[in-house]
Structure formats: C-alpha cells, structure tokens
C-alpha positions as CSV (number, residue, x, y, z in Angstrom):
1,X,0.0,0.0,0.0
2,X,1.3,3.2,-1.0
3,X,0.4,6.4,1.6
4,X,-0.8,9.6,0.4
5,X,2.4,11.5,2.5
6,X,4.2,8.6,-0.3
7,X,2.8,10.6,-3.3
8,X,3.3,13.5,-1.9
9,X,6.8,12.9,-1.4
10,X,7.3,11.2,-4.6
11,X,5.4,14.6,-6.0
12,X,8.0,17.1,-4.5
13,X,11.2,14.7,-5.9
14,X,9.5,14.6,-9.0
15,X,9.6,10.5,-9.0
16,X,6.9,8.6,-10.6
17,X,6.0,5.0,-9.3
18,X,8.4,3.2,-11.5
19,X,11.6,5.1,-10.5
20,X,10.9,4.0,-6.9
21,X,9.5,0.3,-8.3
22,X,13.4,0.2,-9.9
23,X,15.2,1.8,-6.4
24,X,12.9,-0.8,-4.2
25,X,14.2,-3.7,-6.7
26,X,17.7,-2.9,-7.2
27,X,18.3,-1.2,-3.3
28,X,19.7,-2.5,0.0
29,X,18.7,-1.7,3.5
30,X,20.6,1.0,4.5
31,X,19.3,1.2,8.1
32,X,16.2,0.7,10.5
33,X,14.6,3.3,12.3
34,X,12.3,2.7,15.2
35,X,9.5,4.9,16.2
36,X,6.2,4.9,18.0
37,X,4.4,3.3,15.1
38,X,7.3,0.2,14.8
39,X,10.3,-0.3,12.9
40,X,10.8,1.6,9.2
41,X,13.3,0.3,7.2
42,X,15.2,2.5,4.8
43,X,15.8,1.0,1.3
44,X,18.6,2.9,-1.0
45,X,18.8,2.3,-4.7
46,X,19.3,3.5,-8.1
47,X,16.6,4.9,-10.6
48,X,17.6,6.8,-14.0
49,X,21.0,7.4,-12.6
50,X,19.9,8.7,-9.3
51,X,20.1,7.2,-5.4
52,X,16.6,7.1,-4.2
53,X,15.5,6.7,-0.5
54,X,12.6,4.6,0.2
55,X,10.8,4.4,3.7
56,X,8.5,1.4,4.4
57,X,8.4,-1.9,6.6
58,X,8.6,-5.0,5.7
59,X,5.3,-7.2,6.4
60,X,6.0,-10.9,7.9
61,X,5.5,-12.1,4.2
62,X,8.7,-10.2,3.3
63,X,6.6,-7.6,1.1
64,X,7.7,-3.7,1.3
C-alpha cells in the first residue's frame, strides 16, 4: 500500500512509481529506524542514474 504523504513525497522529488518500483528492486537496507508506530526500514537504490530513499516496513510475508 502506498500512503498519500508517499505521493506527496514522490510529487516534491518529481519521481513517478516506477523510479521508486526500480530503487525498491535494485536497493539495499541502508538502516532501520524505530518509532512509536514500529520499525521503518530505509531501502537505497538507483533509478535513471539517481540514489533514491525509500521508507517502508517490511510485512511478515517479506513484502515492502
């Protein structure tokens, strides 16, 4: 599920879906984060010749 403060983010960078898509499937887990809504994993890969950030979790069936 992708969150409206997503798009808006993804708005400001000036990504579309698939530049992210290509960042989630070619990118690494930088680091974790924990907050008071669990633990955000930060996901850093390329995208038309670019490093892209990508904040999510990962679900108990491994999906992003």
């Amino acid at each position: 599920m992708i969150t409206q403060h997503a798009y808006l983010e993804m708005e400001d960078d000036r990504l579309e879906w698939e530049d992210v898509k290509q960042a989630l499937l070619n990118g690494k887990v930088r680091r974790k984060e924990v907050d008071l809504r669990g633990t955000k994993d930060i996901v850093v890969g390329q995208s038309c010749g670019k490093e892209i950030g990508v904040v999510g979790h990962f679900a108990e069936n491994n999906r992003f």
